[in-house]
N, C-alpha and C positions, 0 to 999 in steps of 0.2 A: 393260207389265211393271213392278211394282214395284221397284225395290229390296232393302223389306225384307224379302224373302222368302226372301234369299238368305242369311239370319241371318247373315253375317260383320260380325265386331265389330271397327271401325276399316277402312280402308281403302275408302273411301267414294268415292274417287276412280277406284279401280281396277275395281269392282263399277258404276260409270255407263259407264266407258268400254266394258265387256263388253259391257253390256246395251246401248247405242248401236249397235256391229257388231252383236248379235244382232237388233235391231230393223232394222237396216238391211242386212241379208242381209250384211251384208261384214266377218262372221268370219275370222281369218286360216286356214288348215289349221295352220299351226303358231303356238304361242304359248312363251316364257320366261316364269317364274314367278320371279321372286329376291328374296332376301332372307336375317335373318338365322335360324337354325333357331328353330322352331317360333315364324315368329313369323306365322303362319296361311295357308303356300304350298298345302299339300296341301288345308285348308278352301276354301279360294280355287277350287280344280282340282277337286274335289269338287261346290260346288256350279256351277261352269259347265260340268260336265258334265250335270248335271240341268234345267239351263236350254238349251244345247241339246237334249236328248230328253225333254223336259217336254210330259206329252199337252194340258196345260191352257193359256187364255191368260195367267195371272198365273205365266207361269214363271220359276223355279223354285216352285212351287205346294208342294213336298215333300210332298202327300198321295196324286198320283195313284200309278199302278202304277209307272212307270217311277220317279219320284222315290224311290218306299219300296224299289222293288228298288236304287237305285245308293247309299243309305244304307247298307242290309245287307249292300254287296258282292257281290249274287246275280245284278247287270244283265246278261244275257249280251253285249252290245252295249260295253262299259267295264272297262276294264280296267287295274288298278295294275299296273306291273311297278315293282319292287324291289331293290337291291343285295342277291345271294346272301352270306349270310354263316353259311353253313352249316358254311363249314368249320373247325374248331376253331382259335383262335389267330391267326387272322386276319381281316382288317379286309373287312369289305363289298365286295363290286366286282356291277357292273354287266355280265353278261359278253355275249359275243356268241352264246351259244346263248340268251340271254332275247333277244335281240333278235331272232334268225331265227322264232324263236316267234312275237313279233308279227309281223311282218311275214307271215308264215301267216295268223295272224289277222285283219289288215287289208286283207288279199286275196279275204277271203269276205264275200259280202252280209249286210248287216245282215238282223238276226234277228227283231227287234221293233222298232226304232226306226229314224230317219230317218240318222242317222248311227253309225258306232264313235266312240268316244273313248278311247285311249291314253292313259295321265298315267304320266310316267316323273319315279318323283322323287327328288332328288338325284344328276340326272346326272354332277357332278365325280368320281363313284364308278364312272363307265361306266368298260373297260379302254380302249384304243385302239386293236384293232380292233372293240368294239361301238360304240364311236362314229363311225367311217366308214362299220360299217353303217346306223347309223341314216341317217348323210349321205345315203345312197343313195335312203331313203325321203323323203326331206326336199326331196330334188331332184325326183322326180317322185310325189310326194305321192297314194295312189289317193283321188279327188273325197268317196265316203264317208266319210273318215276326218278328225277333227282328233284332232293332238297337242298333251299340253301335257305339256312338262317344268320342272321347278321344280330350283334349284339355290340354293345359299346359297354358294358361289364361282363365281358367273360366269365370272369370272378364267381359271379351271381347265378352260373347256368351249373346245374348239377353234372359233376365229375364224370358220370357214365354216357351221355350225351353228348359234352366235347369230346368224348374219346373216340367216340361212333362217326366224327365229322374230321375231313380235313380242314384245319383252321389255317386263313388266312388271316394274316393283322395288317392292316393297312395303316401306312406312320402316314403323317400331318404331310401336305405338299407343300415345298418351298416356295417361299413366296414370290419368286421371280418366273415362276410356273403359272402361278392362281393371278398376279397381275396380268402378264401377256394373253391369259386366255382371256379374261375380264376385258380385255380392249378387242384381240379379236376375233371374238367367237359372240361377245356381248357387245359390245361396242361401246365401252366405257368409257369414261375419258380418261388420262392418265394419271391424271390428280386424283380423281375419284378414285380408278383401281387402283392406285398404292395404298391410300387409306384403308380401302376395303378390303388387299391385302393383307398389309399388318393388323387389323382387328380380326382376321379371321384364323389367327394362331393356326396357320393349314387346312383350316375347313372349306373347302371347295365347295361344299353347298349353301354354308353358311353363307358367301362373299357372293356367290349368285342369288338367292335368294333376299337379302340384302339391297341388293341391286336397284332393287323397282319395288321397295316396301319401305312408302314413306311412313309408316305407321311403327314399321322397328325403328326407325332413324330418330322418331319422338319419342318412342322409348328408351333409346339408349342415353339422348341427351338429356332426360329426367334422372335414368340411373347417374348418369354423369354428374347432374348437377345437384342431389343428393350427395354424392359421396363429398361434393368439394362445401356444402353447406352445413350438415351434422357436425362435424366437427365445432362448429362454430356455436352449437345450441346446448342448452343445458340439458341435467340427468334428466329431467321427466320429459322433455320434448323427443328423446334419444330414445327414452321407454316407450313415449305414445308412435312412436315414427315403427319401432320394433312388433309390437301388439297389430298393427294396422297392417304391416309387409309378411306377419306369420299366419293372416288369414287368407295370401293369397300365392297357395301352392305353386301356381305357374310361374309365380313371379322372383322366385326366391332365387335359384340357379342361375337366373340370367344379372338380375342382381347383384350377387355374390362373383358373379364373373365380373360384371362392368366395374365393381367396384377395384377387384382385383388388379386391373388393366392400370388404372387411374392411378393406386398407389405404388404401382411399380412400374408404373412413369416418372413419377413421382422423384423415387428412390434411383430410377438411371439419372434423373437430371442432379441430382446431389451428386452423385459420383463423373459426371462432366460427361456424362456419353447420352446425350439430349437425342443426337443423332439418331440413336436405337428408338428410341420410345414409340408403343403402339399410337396413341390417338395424338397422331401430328397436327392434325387440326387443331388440335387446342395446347399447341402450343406454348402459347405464352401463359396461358392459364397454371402447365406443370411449371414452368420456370416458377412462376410466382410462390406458388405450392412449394415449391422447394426449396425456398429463402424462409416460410414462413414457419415448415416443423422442423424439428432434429431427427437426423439423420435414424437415429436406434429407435426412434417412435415410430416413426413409420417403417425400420426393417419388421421390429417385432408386432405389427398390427397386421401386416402381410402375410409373415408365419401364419398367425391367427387365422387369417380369411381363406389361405391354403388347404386348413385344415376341413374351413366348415363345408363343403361342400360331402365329404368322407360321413362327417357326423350327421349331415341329412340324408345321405343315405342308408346310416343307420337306425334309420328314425329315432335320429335324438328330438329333444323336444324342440318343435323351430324357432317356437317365443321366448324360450330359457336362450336358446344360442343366440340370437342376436340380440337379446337382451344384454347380456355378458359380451356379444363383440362389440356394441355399439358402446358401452362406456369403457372401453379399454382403444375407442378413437386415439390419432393423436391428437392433441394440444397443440396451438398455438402457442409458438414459444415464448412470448410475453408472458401467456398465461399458464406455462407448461405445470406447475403446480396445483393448477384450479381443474376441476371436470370442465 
């Protein structure tokens, strides 16, 4: 078995250690996938599922029958389940009639292939009784089946579960990795995949996805140009801007990211290492940025902004926290005493 067949970009450790239990019959039934999102869990569960039912010896070969059918999503044998989030206004869950489903389905012999495959992903999303059901299958696992679920909070999956899985953790891919493949496997240009590089803190799927989505790209430059204009507005523009961004759950994480990027650009360019900074593009934008606050304003608003993503997903309250991040901005140092 090759490796590279299994086209995943970066994690090169993780893709021998699979291929080792698949060459040595001693696959687990159950596997963890973790890491941080999109930074290539579902790739990863994708192609070891085509590497177990790969008709060919160079498996995952991605040309036979089974490989093109688990591409297309059409393998009758493999199966995604998903956090339902069908219901308006609320957040994804994992429920326990998806899970009785499978389990239906991991109960009937395979159809075409040697084994079912399962990939449940982003488990932290399951409620708490579909994750005791799953327990149940986990505990006496039918021989046909492996599972693989993937989770970007570990943390968040009950104790008996990750015990029952070998966990793999997949770290961030170096960015000289997610550039070269962004030009030739996408065909980027090389300005563009450095940028999309450095913003993708090692997310490989981010930086492809990304790619060909002009409609992130106007989103990020909104987030962007919010973080560089709040500053500049007083306490109730700060409050109305906070009140308007805590009604819009999707919005808040990616938010709280972009802002994060900006002010520790910000904070490399005080300390003279401009060269480092994620959003190159805008350049001359952090230079300016960082002639205009003091250096300890903006270390200590960044502590801040580090923190609040932990606190949302504590369900702290989202309008109290950025209500509280948003006037603890920094100041323009003219005005360093005024909100």
């Amino acid at each position: 078995m090759n490796s590279t067949n299994w086209s995943i970009v970066g994690h090169e450790w993780a893709v021998q250690l699979l291929q080792s239990s698949l060459d040595s019959g001693r696959l687990p039934h159950a596997i963890l996938i973790t890491g941080d999102s999109q930074v290539g869990k579902r790739t990863l569960a994708l192609a070891l599922a085509s590497a177990i039912n790969c008709q060919r010896d160079d498996r995952p070969c991605g040309r036979c029958r089974s490989c093109t059918k688990i591409a297309h999503g059409t393998h009758p044998d493999v199966r995604l389940v998903e956090a339902d989030s069908s219901e308006r206004g609320r957040a994804g869950q994992l429920k326990i009639e998806q899970i009785r489903d499978l389990q239906r389905f991991a109960s009937l012999a395979p159809m075409e292939s040697p084994f079912k495959v399962i990939i449940l992903r982003e488990f932290e999303q399951a409620t708490l009784p579909a994750a005791n059901a799953l327990l149940k299958t986990l505990e006496e696992p039918p021989p046909q089946v492996r599972l693989v679920l993937t989770s970007a909070r570990p943390d968040a999956l009950l104790p008996t579960i990750v015990s029952r899985c070998q966990t793999i953790q997949l770290r961030p891919v170096p960015l000289g990795q997610i550039k070269e493949a962004l030009v030739e496997r996408w065909l980027a240009r090389p300005q563009q995949a450095d940028l999309l590089a450095r913003l993708s803190q090692g997310r490989i799927g981010w930086a492809v996805e990304r790619l060909t989505d002009s409609a992130a790209w106007d989103d990020r430059e909104r987030r962007l140009q919010d973080a560089r204009q709040l500053p500049e507005q007083g306490a109730v523009d700060r409050l109305a801007y906070a009140e308007g961004l805590s009604r819009k759950a999707g919005d808040l994480q990616p938010t709280l990211a972009a802002w994060t990027s900006w002010w520790r650009d910000v904070l490399l360019a005080q300390h003279g290492c401009a060269t480092h900074v994620t959003n190159v593009d805008l350049a001359a934008e952090i230079d300016e940025a960082a002639r205009h606050y003091t250096a300890s304003d903006v270390r200590g608003f960044l502590a801040r902004l580090e923190q609040a993503p932990d606190h949302l997903n504590r369900n702290v309250n989202s309008r109290l926290l950025l209500e509280t991040l948003l006037l603890h901005m920094p100041a323009p140092a003219a005005t360093s005493n005024h909100l």
